[in-house]
PDB file of N, CA, C and O in Angstrom, chain B, residues numbered from 101:
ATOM      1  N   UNK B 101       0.837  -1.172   0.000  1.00  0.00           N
ATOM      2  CA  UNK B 101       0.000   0.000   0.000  1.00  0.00           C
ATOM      3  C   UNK B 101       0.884   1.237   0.000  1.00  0.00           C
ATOM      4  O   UNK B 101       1.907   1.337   0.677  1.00  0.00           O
ATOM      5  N   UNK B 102       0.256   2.468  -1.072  1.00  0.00           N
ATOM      6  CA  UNK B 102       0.982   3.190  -1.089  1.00  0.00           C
ATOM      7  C   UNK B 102       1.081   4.140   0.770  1.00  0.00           C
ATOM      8  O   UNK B 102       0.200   4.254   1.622  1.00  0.00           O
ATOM      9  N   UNK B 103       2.451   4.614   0.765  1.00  0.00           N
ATOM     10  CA  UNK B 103       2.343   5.281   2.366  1.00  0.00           C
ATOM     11  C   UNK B 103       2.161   7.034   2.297  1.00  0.00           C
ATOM     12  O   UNK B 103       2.631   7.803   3.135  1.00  0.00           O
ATOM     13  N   UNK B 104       1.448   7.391   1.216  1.00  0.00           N
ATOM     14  CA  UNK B 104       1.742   8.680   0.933  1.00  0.00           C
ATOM     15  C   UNK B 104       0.010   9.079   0.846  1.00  0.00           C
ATOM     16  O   UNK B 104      -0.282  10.121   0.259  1.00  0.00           O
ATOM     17  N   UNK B 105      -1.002   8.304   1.386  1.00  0.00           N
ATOM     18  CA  UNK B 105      -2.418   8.288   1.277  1.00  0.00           C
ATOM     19  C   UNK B 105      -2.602   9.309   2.840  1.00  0.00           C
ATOM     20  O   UNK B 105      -1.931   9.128   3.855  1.00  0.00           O
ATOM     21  N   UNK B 106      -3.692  10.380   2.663  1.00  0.00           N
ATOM     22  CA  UNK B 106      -4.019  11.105   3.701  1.00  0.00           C
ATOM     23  C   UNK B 106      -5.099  10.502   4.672  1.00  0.00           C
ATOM     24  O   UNK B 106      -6.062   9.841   4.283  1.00  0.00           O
ATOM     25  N   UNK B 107      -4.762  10.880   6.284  1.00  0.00           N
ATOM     26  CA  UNK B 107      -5.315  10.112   7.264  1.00  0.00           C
ATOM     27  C   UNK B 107      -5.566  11.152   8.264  1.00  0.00           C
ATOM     28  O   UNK B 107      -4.718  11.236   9.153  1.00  0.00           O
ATOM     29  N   UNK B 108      -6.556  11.960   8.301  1.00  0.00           N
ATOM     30  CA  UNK B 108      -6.764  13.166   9.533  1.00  0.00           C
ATOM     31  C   UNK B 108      -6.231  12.901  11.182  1.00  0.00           C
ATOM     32  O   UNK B 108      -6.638  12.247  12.142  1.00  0.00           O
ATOM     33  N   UNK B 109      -5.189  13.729  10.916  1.00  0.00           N
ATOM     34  CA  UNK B 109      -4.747  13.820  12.461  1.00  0.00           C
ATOM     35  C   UNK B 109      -3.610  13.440  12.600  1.00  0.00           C
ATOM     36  O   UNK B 109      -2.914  13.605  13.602  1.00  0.00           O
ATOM     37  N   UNK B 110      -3.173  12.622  11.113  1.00  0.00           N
ATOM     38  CA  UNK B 110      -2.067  11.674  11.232  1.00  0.00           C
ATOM     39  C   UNK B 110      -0.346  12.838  10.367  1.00  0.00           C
ATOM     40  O   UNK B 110      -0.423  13.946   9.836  1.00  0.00           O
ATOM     41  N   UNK B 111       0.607  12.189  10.523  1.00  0.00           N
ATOM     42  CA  UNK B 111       1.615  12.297   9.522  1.00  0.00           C
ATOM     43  C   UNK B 111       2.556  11.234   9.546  1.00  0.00           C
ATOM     44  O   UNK B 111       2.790  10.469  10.482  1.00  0.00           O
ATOM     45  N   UNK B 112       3.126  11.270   8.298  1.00  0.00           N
ATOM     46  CA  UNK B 112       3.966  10.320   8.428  1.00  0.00           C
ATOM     47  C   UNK B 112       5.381  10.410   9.265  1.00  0.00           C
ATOM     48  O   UNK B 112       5.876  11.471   9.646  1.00  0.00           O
ATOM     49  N   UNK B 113       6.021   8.917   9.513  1.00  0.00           N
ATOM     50  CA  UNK B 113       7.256   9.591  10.167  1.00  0.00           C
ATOM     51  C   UNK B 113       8.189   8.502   9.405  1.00  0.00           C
ATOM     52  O   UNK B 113       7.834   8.008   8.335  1.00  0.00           O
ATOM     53  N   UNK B 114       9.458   8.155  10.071  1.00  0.00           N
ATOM     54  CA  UNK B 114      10.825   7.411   9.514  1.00  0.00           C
ATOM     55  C   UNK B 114      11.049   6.491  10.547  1.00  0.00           C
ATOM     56  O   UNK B 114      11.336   6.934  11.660  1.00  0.00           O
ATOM     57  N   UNK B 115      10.962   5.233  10.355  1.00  0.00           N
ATOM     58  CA  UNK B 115      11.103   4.484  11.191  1.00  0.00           C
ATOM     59  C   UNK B 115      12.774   4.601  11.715  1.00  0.00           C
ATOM     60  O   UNK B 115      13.651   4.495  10.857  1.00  0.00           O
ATOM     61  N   UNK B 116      13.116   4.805  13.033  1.00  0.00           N
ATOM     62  CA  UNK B 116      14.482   5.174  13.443  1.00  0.00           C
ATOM     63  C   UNK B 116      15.181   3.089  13.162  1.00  0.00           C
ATOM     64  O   UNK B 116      15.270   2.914  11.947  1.00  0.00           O
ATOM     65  N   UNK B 117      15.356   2.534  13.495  1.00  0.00           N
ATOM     66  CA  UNK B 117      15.253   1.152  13.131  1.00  0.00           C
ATOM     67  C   UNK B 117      15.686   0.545  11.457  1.00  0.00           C
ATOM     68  O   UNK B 117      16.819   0.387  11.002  1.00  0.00           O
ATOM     69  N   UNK B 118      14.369   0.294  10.792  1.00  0.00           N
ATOM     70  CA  UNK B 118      14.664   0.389   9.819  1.00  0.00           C
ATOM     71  C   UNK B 118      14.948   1.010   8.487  1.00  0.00           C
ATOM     72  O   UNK B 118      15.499   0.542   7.491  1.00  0.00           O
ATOM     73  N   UNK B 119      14.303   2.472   8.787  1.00  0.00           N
ATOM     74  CA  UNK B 119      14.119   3.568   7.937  1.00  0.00           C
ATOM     75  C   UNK B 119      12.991   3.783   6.869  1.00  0.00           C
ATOM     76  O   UNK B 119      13.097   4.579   5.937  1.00  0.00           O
ATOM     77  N   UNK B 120      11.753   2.882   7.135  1.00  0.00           N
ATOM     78  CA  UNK B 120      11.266   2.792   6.411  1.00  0.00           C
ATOM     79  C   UNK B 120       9.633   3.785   6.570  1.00  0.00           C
ATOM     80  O   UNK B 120       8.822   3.392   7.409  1.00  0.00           O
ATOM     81  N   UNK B 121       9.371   4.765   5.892  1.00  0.00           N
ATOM     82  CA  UNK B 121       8.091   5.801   5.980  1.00  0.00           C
ATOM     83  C   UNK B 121       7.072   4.871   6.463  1.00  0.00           C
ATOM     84  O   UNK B 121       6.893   3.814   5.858  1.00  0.00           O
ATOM     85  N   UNK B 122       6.198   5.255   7.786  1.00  0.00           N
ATOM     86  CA  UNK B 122       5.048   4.733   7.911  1.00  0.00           C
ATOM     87  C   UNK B 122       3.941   5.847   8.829  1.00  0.00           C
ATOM     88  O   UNK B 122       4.613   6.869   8.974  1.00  0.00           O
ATOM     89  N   UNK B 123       3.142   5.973   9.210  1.00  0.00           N
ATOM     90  CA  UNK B 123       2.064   6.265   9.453  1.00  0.00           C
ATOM     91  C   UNK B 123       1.957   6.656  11.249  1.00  0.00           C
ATOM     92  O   UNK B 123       1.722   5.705  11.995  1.00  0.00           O
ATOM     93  N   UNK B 124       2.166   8.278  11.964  1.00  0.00           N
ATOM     94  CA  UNK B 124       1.996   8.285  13.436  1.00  0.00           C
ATOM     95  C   UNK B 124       1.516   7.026  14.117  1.00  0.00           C
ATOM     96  O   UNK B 124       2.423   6.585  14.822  1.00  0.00           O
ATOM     97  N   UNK B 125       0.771   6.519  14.152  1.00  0.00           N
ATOM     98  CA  UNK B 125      -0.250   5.624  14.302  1.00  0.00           C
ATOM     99  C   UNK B 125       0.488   4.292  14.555  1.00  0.00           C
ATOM    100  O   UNK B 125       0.396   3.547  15.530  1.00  0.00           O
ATOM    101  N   UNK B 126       1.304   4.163  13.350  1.00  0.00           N
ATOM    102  CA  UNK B 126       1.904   2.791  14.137  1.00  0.00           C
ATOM    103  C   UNK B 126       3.546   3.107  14.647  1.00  0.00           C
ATOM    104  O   UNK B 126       4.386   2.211  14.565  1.00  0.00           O
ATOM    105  N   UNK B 127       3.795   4.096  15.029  1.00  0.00           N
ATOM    106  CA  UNK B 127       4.918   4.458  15.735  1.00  0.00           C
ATOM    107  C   UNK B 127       4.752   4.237  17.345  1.00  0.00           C
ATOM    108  O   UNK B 127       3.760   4.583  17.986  1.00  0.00           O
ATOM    109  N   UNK B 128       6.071   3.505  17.952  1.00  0.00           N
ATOM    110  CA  UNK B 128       5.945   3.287  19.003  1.00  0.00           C
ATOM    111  C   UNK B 128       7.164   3.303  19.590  1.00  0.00           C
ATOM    112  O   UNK B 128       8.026   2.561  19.118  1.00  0.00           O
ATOM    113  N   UNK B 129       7.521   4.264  20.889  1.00  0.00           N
ATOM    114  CA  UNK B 129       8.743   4.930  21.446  1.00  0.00           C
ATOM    115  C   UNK B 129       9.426   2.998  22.125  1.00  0.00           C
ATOM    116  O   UNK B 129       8.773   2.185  22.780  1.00  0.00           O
ATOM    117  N   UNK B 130      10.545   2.895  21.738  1.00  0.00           N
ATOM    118  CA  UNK B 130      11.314   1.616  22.538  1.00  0.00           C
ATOM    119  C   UNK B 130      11.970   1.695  23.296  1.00  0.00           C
ATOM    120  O   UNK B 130      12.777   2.593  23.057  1.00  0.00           O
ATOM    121  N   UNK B 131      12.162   1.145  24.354  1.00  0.00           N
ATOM    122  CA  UNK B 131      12.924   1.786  25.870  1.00  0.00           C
ATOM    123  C   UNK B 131      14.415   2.076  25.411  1.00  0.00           C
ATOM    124  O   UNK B 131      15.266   2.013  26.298  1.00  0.00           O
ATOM    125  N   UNK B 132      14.865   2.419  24.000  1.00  0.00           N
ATOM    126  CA  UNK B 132      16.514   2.754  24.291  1.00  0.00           C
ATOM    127  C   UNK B 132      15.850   4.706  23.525  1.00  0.00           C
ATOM    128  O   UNK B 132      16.617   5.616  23.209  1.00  0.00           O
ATOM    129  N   UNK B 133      14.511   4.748  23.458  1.00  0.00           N
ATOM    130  CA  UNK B 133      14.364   6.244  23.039  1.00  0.00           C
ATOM    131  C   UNK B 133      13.651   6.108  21.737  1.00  0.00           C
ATOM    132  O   UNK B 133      12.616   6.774  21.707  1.00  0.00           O
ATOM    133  N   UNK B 134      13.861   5.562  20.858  1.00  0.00           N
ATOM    134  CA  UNK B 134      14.078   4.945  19.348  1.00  0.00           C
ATOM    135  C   UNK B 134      12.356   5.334  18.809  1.00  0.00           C
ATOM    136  O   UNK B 134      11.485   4.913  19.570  1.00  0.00           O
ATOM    137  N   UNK B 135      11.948   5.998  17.724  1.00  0.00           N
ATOM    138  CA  UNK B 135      10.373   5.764  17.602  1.00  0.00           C
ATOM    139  C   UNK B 135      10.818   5.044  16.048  1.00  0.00           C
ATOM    140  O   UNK B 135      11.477   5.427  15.082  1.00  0.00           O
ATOM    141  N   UNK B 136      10.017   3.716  16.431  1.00  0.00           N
ATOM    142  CA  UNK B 136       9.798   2.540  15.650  1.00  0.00           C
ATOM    143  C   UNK B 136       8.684   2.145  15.383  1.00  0.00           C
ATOM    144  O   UNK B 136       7.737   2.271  16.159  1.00  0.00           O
ATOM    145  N   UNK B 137       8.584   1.406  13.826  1.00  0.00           N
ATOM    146  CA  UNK B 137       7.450   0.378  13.497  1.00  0.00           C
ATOM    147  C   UNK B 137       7.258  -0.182  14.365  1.00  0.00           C
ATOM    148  O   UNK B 137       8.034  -0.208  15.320  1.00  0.00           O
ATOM    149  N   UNK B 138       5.718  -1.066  14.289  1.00  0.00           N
ATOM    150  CA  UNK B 138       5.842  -2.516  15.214  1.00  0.00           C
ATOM    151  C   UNK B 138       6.147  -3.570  14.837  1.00  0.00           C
ATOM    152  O   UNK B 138       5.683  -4.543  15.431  1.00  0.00           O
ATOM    153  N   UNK B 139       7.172  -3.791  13.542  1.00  0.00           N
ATOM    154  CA  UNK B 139       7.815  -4.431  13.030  1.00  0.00           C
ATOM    155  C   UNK B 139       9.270  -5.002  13.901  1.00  0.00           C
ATOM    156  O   UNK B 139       9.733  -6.058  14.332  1.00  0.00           O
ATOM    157  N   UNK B 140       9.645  -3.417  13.822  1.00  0.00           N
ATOM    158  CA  UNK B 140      11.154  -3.143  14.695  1.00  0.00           C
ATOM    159  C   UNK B 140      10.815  -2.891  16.267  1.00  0.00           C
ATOM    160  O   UNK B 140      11.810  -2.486  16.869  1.00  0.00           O
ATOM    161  N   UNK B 141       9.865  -3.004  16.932  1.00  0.00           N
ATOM    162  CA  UNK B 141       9.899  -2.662  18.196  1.00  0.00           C
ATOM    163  C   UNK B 141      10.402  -3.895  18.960  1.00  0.00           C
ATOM    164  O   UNK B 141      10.598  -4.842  18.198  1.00  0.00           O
ATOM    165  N   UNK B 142      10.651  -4.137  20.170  1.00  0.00           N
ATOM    166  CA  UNK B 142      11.486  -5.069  20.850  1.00  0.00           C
ATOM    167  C   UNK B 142      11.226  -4.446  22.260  1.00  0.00           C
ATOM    168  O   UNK B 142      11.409  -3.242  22.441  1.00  0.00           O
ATOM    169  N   UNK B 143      10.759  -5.349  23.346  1.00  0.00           N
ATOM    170  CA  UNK B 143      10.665  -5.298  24.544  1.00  0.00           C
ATOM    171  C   UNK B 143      12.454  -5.241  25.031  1.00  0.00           C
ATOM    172  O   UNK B 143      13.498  -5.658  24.531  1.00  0.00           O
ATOM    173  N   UNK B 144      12.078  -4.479  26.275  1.00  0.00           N
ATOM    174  CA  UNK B 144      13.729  -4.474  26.948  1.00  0.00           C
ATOM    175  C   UNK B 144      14.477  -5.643  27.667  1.00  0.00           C
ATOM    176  O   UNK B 144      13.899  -6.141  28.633  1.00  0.00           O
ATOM    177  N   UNK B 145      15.549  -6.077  27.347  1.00  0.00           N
ATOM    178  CA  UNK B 145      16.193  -7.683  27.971  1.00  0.00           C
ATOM    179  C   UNK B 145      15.640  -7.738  29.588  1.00  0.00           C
ATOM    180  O   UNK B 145      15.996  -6.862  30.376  1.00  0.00           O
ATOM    181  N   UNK B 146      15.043  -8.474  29.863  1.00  0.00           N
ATOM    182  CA  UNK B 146      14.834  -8.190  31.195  1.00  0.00           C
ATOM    183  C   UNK B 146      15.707  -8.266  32.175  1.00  0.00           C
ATOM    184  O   UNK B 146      15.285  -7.997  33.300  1.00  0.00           O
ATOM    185  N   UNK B 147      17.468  -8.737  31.977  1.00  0.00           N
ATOM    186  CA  UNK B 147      18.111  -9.281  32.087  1.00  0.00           C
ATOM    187  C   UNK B 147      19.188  -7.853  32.519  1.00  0.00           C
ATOM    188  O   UNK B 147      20.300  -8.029  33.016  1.00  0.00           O
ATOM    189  N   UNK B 148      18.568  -6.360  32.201  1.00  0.00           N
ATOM    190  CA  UNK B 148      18.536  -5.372  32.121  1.00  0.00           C
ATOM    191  C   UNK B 148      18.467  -4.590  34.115  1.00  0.00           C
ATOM    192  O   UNK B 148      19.059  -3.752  34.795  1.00  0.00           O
ATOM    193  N   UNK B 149      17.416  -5.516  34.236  1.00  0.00           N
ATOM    194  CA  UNK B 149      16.786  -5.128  35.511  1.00  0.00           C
ATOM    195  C   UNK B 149      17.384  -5.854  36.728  1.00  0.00           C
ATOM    196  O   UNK B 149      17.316  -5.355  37.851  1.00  0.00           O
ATOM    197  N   UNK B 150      18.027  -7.152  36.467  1.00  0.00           N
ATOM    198  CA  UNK B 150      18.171  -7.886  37.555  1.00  0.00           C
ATOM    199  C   UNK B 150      19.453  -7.087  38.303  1.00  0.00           C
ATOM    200  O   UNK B 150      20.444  -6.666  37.706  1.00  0.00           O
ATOM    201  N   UNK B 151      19.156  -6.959  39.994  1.00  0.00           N
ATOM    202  CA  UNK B 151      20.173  -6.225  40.817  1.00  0.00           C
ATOM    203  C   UNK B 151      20.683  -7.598  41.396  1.00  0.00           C
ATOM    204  O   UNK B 151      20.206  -8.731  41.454  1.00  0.00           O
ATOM    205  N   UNK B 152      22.274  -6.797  41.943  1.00  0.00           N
ATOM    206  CA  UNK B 152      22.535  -7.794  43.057  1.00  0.00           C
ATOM    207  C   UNK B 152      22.470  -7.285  44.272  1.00  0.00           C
ATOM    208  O   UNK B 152      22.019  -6.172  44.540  1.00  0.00           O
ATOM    209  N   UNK B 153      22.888  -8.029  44.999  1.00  0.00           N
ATOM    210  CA  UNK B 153      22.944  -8.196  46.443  1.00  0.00           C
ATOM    211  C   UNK B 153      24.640  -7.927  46.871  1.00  0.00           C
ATOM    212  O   UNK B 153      25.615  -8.293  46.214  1.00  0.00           O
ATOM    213  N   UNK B 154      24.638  -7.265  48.020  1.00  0.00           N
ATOM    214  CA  UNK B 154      26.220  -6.362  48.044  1.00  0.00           C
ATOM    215  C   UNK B 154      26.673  -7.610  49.096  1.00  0.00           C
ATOM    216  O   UNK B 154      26.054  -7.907  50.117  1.00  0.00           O
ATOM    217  N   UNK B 155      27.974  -8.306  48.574  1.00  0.00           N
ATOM    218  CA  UNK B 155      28.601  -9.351  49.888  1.00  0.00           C
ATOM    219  C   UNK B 155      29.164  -8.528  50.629  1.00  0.00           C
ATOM    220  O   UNK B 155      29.726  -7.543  50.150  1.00  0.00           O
ATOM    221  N   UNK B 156      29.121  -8.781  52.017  1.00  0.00           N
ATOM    222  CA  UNK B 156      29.552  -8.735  53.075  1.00  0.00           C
ATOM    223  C   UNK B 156      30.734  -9.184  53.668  1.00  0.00           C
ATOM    224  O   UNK B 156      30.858  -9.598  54.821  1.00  0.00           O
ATOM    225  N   UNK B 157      31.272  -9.117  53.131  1.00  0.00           N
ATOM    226  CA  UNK B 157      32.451 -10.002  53.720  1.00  0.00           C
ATOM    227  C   UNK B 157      32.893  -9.811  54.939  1.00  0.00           C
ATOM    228  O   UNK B 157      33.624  -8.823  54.859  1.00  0.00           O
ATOM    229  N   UNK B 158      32.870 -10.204  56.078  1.00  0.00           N
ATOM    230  CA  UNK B 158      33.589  -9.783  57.229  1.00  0.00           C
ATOM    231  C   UNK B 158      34.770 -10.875  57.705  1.00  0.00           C
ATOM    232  O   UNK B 158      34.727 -11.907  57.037  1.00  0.00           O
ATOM    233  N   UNK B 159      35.854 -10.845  58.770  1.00  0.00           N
ATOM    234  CA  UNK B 159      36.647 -11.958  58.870  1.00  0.00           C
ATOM    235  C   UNK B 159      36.383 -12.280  60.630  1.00  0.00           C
ATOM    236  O   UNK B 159      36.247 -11.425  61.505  1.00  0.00           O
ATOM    237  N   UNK B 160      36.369 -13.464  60.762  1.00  0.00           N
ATOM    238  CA  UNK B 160      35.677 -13.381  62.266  1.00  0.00           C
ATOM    239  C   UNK B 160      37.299 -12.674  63.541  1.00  0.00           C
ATOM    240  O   UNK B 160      37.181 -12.032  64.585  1.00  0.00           O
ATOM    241  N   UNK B 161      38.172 -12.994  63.076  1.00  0.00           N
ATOM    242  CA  UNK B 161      39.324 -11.862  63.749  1.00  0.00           C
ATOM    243  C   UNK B 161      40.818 -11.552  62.611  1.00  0.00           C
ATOM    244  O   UNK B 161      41.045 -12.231  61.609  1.00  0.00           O
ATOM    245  N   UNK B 162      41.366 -10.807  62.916  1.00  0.00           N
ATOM    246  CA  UNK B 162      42.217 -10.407  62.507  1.00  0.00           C
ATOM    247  C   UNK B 162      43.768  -9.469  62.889  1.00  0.00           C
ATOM    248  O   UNK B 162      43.452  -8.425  63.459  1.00  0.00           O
ATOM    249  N   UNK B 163      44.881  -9.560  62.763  1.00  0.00           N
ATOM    250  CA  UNK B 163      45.764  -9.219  63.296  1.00  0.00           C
ATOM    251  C   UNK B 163      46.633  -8.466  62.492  1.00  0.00           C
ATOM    252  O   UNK B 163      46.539  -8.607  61.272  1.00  0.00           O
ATOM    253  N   UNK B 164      47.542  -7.614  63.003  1.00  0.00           N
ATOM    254  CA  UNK B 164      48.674  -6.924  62.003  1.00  0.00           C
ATOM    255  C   UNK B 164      49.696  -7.179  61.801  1.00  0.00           C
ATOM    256  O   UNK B 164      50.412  -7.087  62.798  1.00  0.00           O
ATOM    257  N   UNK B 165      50.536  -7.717  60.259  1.00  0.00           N
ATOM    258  CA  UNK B 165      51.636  -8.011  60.231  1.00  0.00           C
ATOM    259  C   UNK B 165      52.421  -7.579  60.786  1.00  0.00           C
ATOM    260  O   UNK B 165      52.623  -6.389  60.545  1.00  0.00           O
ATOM    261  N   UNK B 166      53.308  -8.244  61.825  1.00  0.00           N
ATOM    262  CA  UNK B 166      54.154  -7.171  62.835  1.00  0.00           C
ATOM    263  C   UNK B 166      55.828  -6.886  61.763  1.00  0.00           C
ATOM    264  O   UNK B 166      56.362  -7.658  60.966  1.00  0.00           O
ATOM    265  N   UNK B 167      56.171  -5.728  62.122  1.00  0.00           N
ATOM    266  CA  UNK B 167      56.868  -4.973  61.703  1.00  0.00           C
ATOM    267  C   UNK B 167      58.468  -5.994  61.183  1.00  0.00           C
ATOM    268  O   UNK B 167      58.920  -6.585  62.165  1.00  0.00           O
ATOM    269  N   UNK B 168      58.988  -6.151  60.358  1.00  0.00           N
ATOM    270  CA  UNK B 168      60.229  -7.010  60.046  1.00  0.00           C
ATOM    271  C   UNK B 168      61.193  -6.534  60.758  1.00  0.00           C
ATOM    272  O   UNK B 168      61.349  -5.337  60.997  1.00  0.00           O
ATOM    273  N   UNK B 169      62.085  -7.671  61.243  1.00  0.00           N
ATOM    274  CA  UNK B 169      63.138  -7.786  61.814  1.00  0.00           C
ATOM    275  C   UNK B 169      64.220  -8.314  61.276  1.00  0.00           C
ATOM    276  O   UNK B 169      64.277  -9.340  60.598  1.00  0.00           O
ATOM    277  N   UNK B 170      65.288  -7.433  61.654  1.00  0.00           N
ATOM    278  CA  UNK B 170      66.702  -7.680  60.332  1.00  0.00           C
ATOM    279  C   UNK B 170      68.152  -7.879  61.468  1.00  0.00           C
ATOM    280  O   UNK B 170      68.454  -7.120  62.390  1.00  0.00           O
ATOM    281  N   UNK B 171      68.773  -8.969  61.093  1.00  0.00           N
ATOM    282  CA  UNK B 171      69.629  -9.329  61.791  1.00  0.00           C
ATOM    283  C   UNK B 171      71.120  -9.306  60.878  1.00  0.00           C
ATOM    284  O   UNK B 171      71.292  -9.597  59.695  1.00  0.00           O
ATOM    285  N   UNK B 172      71.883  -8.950  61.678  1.00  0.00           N
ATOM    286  CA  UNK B 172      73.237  -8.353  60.839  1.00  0.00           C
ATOM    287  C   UNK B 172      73.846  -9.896  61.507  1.00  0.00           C
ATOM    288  O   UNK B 172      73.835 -10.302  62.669  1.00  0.00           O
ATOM    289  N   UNK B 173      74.300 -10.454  60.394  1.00  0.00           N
ATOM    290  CA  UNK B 173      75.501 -11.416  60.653  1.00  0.00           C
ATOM    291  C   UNK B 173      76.753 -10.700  59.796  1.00  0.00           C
ATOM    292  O   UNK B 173      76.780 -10.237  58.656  1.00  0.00           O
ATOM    293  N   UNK B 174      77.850 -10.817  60.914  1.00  0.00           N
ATOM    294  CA  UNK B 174      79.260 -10.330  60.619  1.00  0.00           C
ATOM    295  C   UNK B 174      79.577 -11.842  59.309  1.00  0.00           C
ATOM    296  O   UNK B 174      79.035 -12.901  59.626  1.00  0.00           O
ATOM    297  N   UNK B 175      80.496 -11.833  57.825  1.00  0.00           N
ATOM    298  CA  UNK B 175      80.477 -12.550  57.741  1.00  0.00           C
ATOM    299  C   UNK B 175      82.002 -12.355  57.017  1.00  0.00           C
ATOM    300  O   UNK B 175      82.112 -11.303  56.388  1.00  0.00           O
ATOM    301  N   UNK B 176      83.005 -13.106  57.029  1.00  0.00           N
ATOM    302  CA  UNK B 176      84.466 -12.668  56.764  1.00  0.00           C
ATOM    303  C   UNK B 176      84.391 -13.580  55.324  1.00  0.00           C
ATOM    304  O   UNK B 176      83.558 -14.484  55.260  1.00  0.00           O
ATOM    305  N   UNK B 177      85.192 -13.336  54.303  1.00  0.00           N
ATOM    306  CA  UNK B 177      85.665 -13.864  52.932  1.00  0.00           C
ATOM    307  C   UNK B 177      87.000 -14.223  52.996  1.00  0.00           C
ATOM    308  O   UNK B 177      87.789 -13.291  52.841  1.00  0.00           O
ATOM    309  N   UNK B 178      87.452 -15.292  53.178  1.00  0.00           N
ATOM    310  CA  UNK B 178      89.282 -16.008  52.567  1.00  0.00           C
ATOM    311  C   UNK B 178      88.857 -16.554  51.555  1.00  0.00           C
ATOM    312  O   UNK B 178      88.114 -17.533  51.616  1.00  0.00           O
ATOM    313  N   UNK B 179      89.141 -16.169  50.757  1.00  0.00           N
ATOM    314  CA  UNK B 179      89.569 -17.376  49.175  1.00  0.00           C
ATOM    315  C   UNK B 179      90.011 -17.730  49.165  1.00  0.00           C
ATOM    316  O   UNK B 179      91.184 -17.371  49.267  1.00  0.00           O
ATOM    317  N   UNK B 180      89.415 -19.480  48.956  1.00  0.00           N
ATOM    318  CA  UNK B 180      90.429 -20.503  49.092  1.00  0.00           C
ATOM    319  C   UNK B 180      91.300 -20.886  48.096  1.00  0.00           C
ATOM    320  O   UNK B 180      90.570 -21.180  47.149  1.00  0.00           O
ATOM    321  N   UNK B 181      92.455 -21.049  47.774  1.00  0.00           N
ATOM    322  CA  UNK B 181      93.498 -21.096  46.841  1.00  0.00           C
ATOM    323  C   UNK B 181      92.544 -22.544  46.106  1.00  0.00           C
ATOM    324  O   UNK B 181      91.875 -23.395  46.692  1.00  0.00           O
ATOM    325  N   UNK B 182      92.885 -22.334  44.325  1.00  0.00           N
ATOM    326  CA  UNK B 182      92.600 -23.364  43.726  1.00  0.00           C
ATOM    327  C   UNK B 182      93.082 -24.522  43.775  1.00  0.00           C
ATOM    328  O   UNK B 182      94.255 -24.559  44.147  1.00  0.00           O
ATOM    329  N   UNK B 183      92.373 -25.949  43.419  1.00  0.00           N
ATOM    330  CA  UNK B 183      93.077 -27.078  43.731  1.00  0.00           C
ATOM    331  C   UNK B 183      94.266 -26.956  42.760  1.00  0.00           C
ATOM    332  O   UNK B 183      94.366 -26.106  41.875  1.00  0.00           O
ATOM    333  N   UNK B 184      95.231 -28.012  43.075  1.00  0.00           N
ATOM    334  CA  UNK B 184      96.570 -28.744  42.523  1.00  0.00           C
ATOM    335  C   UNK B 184      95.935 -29.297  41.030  1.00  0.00           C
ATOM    336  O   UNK B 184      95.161 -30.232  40.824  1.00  0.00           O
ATOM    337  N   UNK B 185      96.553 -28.374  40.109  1.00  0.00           N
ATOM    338  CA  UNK B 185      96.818 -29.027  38.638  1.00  0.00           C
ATOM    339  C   UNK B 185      95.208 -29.094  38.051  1.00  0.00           C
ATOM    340  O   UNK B 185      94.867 -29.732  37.054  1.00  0.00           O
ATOM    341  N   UNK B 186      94.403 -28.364  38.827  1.00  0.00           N
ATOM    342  CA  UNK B 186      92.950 -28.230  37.727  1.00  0.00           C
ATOM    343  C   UNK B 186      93.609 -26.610  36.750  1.00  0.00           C
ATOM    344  O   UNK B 186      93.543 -26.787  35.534  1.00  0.00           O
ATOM    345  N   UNK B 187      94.097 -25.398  37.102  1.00  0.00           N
ATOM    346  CA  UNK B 187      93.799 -24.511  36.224  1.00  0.00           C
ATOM    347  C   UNK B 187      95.564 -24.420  36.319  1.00  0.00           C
ATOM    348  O   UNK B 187      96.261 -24.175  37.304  1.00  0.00           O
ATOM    349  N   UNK B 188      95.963 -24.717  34.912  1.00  0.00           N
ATOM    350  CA  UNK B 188      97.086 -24.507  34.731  1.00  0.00           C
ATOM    351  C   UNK B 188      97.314 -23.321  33.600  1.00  0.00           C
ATOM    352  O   UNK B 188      98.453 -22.976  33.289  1.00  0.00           O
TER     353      UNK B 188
END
């Protein structure tokens, strides 16, 4: 049918979707804003809506790494002379 036929009250619009001229009348706003055919219209994922729930985590006690402790060992170097007849 042609889409260019007069309808009191009406005008045509552009389907945001597919782009295709149709009639106020069958335009219908889609929850991302969009005014669409009811060709192109689409309910929202409901999958959209689902909340969570905030964990809690608590620890039943807890303590503070205590501070590091550094111990100086004195430590002396002699080099020991190489064995007999390996590095000639």
């Amino acid at each position: 049918m042609n889409k260019n036929y007069y309808v009191s009250g009406e005008h045509n619009f552009i389907c945001d979707s597919c782009a295709r001229k149709k009639k106020s009348s069958e335009a219908r706003e889609r929850w991302d804003g969009f005014m669409v055919c009811k060709e192109c219209w689409e309910p929202r994922q409901p999958q959209d809506f689902v909340q969570t729930k905030e964990d809690k985590i608590v620890t039943d006690w807890a303590r503070v790494e205590p501070p590091d402790t550094f111990i100086s060992v004195p430590y002396t170097f002699t080099p020991d002379p190489p064995p007999d007849g390996t590095f000639n």
